[in-house]
C-alpha positions in Angstrom: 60.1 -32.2 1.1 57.1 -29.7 2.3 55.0 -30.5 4.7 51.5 -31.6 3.2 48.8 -31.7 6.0 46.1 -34.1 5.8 42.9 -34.1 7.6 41.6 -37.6 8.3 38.0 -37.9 9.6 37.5 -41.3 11.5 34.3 -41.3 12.8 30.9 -39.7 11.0 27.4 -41.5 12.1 25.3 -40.6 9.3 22.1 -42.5 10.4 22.4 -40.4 13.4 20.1 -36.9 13.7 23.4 -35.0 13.7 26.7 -35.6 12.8 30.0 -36.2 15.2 33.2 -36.3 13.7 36.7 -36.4 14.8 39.6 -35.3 13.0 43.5 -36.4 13.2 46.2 -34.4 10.9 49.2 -36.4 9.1 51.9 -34.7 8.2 55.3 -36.0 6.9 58.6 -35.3 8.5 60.4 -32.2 6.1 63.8 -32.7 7.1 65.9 -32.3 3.9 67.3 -34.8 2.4 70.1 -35.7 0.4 69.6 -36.5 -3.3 71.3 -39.5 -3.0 68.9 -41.3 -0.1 66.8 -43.7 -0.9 63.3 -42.8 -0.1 61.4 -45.6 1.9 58.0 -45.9 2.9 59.3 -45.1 6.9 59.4 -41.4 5.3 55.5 -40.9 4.8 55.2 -42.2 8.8 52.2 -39.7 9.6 52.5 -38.0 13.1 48.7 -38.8 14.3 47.9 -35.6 16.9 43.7 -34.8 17.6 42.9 -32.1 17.2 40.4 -31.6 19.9 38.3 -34.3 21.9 34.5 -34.6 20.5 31.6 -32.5 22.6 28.5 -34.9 23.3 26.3 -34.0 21.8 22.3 -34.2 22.5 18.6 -34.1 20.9 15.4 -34.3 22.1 13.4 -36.9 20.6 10.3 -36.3 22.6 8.2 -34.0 25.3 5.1 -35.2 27.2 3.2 -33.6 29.8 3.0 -35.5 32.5 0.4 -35.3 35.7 0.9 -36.5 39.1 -0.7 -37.9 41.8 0.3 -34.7 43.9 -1.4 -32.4 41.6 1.0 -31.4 39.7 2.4 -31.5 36.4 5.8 -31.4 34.7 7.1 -32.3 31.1 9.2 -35.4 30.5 12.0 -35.3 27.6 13.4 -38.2 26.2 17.1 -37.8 24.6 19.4 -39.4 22.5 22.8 -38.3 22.3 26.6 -39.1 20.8 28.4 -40.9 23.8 25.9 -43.9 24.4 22.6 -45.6 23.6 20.8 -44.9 26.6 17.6 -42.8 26.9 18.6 -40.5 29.3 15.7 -37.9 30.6 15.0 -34.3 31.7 12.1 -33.5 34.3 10.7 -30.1 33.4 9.2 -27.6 35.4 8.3 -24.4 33.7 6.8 -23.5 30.7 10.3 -21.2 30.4 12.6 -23.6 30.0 12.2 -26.1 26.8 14.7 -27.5 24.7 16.3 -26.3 21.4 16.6 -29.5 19.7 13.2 -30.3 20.1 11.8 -27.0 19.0 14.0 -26.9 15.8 12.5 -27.5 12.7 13.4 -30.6 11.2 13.0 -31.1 7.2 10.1 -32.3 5.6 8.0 -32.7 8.7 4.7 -31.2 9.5 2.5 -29.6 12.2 1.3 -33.2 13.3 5.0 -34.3 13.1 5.4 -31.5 15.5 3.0 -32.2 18.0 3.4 -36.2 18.5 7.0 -34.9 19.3 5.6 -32.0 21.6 7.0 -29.5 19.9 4.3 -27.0 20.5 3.0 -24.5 22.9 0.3 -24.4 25.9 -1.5 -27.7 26.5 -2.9 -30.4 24.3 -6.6 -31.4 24.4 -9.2 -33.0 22.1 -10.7 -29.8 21.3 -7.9 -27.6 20.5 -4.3 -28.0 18.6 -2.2 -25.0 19.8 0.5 -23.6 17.7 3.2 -25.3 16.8 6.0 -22.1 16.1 7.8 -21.6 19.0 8.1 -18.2 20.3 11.6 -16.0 21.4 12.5 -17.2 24.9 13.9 -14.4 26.8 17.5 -15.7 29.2 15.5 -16.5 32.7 15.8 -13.8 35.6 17.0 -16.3 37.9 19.0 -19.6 38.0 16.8 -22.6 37.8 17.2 -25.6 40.8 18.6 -28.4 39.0 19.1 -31.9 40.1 21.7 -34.5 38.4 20.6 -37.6 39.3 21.6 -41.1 38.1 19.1 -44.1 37.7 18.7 -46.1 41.5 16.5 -49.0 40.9 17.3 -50.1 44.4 16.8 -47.0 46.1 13.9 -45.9 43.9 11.4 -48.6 43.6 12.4 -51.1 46.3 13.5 -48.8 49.0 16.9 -49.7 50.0 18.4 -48.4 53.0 22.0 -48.3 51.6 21.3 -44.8 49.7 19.0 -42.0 50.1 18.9 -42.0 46.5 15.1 -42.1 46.0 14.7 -39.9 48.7 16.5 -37.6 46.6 14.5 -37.4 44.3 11.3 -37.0 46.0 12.7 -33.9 47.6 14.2 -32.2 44.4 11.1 -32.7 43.1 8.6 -31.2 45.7 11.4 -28.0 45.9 11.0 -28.0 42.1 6.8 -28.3 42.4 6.8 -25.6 45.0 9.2 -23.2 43.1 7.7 -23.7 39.7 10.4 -24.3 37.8 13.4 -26.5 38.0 15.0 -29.4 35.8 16.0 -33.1 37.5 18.5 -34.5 34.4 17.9 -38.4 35.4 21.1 -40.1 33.7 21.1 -44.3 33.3 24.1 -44.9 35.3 23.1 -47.5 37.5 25.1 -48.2 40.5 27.5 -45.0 40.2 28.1 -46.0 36.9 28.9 -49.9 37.6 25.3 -51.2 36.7 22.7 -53.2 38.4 24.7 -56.5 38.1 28.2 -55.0 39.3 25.9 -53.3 42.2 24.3 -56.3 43.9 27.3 -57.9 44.1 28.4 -55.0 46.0 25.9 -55.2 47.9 27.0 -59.3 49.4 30.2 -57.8 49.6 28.7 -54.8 52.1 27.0 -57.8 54.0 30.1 -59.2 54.7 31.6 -56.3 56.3 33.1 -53.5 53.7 31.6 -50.5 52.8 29.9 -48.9 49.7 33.4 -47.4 48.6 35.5 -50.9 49.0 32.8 -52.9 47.8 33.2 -51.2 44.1 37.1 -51.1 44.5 37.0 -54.9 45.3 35.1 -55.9 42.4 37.8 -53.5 40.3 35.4 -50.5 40.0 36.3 -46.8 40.3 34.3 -45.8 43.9 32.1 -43.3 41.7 32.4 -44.3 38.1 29.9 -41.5 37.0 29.8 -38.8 34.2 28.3 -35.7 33.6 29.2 -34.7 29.8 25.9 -35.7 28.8 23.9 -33.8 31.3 26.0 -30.5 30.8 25.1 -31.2 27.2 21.1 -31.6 28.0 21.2 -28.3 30.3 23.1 -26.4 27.3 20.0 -28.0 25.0 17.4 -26.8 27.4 19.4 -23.3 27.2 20.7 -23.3 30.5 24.1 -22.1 31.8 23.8 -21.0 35.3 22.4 -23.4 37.9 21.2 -23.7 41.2 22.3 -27.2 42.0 21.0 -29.6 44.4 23.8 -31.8 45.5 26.1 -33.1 48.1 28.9 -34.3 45.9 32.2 -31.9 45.2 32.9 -34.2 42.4 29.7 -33.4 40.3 30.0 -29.9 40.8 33.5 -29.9 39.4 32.9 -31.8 36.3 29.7 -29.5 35.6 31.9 -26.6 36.1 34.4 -28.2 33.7 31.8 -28.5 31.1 31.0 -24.9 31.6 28.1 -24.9 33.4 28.0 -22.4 36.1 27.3 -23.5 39.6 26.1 -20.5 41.4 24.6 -21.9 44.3 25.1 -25.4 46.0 21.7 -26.3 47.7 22.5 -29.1 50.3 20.4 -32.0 50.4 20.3 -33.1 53.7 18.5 -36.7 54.8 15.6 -36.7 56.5 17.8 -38.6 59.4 20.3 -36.2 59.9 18.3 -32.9 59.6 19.1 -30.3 62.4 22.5 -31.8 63.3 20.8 -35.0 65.2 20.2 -38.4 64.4 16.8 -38.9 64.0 15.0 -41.6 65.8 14.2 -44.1 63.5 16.6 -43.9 61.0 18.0 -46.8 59.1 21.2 -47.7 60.7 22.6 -49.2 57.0 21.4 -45.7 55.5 23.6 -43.6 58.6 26.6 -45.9 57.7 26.1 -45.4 53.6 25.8 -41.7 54.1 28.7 -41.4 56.6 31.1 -43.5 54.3 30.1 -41.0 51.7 31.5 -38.1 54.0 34.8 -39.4 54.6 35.8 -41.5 51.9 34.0 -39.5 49.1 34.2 -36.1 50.5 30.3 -35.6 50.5 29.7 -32.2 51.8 26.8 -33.3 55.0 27.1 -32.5 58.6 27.3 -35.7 60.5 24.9 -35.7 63.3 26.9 -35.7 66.9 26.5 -38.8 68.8 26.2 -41.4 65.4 27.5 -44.3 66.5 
């Protein structure tokens, strides 16, 4: 019997912006037979083998300018993508670096259409519109700072002293400001990935003694349950391939470089705490053991001050 290959796609969103599909191929065993067996339906078993695992994949669904109250400005892009349903973001700095998907023409819109979406060019104001055709971005000179950097309700808007996450932040931000260009990629994945639920019951598990790292294992969590696929994807989209990245953590480095991003320089981010190899005076003894547990048990790359108790 020959061998009849069949492609079988399982999965194609079509209310989506952009199709993602997956494909298998069948194909039935062609060991001869003799004429005189009995054919049975355990002969057209199909040998299921992917052929590859699906890219995320990303758009743009909006840009905004957004001011600050440090005097300056950066744009804010809201994606969708294929993996999940969250609205990830990308802080812009830079009138260089904008994103493809948003800046691709999209059928049967117009100029307005364009411009709710901010796909245009300059600055909007009630006097002017300014064009909405997109001009040849030539490859940047330099790599851009870029920060990957996962949603922290806790450290970000109440100020907890078990991460330095919003201090983070802050920091790759003011670099970004200063430099005038740069890209934070802020991902929804509370918690290292658990969520905000799963997280404070971490946190009553750290007041009873264990770490950040046992916490998570106790309540059956991976210790950093993260991904990166759809911020390699957003950098890709924003036409990025070589990065300057702000980070501490091996691990995200190593899944960025997996998705073919290219890391070419690591820039530290060191607490305000522990800068210049000493503990600072001051500093949130819950934050020095959060960081230090980060060191050893999640081999974050930061000099621990001599003399931390």
């Amino acid at each position: 019997m020959a061998v009849q290959p069949l492609n079988l796609t399982l999965f194609e969103d079509k209310s989506f912006p952009f199709t993602s599909a997956v494909f298998l191929s069948m194909t039935v065993d062609p060991a001869p037979r003799r004429r005189s067996h009995k054919f049975t339906p355990r002969d057209l078993i199909p040998v299921l083998k992917p052929l590859s695992t699906p890219q995320v994949v990303v758009q743009a669904q909006v840009r905004a300018r957004i001011p600050t109250t440090t005097d300056g400005e950066m744009f804010l892009y809201l994606y969708r993508n294929t993996f999940d349903t969250k609205e990830h973001l990308a802080l812009v700095y830079g009138d260089d670096i904008r994103s493809l998907s948003l800046d691709a023409s999209r059928p049967g819109e117009t100029d307005t259409d364009r411009i709710l979406r901010g796909a245009y060019v300059g600055r909007l104001s009630p006097d002017t519109l300014p064009s909405t055709t997109i001009p040849y971005l030539p490859r940047l000179s330099e790599a851009p700072l870029v920060r990957i950097h996962s949603e922290c309700f806790t450290g970000e808007t109440v100020y907890s002293a078990r991460c330095d996450c919003g201090e983070q932040l802050d920091e790759a931000m003011r670099m970004m400001k200063e430099a005038g260009r740069g890209v934070v990629v802020y991902l929804r994945q509370e918690g290292r990935g658990i969520g905000l639920l799963e997280k404070l019951k971490a946190y009553n598990l750290q007041d009873l003694g264990h770490d950040t790292v046992a916490a998570n294992l106790l309540l059956h969590h991976p210790a950093d349950a993260r991904k990166y696929d759809v911020a390699t994807a957003i950098l890709r989209d924003l036409g990025l391939t070589e990065i300057k990245l702000l980070t501490n953590n091996p691990d995200k480095i190593e899944q960025i470089e997996g998705e073919g991003i290219k890391v070419v320089e690591r820039v530290p981010m060191v607490p305000k705490t522990w800068k210049g190899g000493k503990k600072v005076e001051g500093g949130e003894r819950e934050l020095d053991k959060y960081l230090r547990t980060k060191v050893e048990r999640m081999r974050h790359i930061i000099d621990v001050p001599t003399g931390l108790n």
